[in-house]
N, C-alpha and C positions, 0 to 999 in steps of 0.2 A: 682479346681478353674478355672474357663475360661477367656481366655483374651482377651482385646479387643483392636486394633490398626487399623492405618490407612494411606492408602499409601497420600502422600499429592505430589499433586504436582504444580509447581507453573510457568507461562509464562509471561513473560514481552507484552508490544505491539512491542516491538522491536524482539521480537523472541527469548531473551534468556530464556531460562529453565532450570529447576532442578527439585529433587523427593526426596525424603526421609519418613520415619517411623517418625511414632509420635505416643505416647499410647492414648487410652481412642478414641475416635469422637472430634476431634479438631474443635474448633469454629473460629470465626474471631478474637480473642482478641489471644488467643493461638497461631496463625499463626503467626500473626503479630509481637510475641514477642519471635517464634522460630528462633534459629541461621541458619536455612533455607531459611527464608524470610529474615535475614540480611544481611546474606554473598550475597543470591541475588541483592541486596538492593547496597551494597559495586559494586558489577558488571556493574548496570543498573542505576545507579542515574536519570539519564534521563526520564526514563520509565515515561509516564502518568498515566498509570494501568498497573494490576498484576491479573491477571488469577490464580483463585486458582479451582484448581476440588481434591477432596477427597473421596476416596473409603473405605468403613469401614469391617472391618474384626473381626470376635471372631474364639477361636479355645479351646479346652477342654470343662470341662462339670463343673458344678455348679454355683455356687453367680460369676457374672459376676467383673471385675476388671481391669483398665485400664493396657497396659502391660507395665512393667518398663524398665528399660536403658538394662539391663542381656537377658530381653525375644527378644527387640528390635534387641541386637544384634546378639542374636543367629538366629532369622528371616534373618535378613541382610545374616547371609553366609548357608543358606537354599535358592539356588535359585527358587527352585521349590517347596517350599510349600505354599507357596501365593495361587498356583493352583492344591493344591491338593485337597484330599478328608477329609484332618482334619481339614479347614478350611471353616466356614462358610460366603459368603456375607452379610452384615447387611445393607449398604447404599450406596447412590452414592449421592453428593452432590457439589454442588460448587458458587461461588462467587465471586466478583471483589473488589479487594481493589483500591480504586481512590486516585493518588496522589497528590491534590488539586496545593499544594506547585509545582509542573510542568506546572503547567497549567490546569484548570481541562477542558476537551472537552465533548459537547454530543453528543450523538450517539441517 
């Protein structure tokens, strides 16, 4: 079975950030209702926007599978297999969540 995660990581306009795992290619609905973007969210109340970029990864061979909490956290204390040779790149992608509710600005 091969898995598939994704480094997500998240920046305020204020400059705070974070990173964390998350299985499967996370979407916008996902993020937003991960305890990554909440405990950010707890941090940055302020924040207008929220910088999301997400890097997608799979690693073994067969029917593809998002990676669960056990794979996530064996990942987490593998600091060097992110960039090894068992793991393949699959996307790079990202997005801004706008916090209306602050004020929304355009750019």
């Amino acid at each position: 079975m091969s898995k598939i995660f994704s480094v997500v990581e998240l920046e305020t306009n204020t400059g705070i950030s974070d990173s964390s795992l998350m299985g499967g290619i996370p979407d916008s609905d996902d993020v937003e209702s991960s305890e990554l973007y909440l405990e950010l969210l707890e941090d940055c109340g302020s924040s207008d926007y929220i910088d999301v970029k997400i890097s997608s990864y799979s690693y073994g061979d067969g029917e593809s599978e998002p990676a669960g909490e056990e794979d996530l956290e064996w990942i987490k204390s593998q600091p060097d297999f992110i960039d090894s040779d068992a793991v393949t790149p699959l996307q790079d992608s990202g997005f801004t969540i706008l916090r209306p509710e602050q004020g929304q600005k355009f750019m």
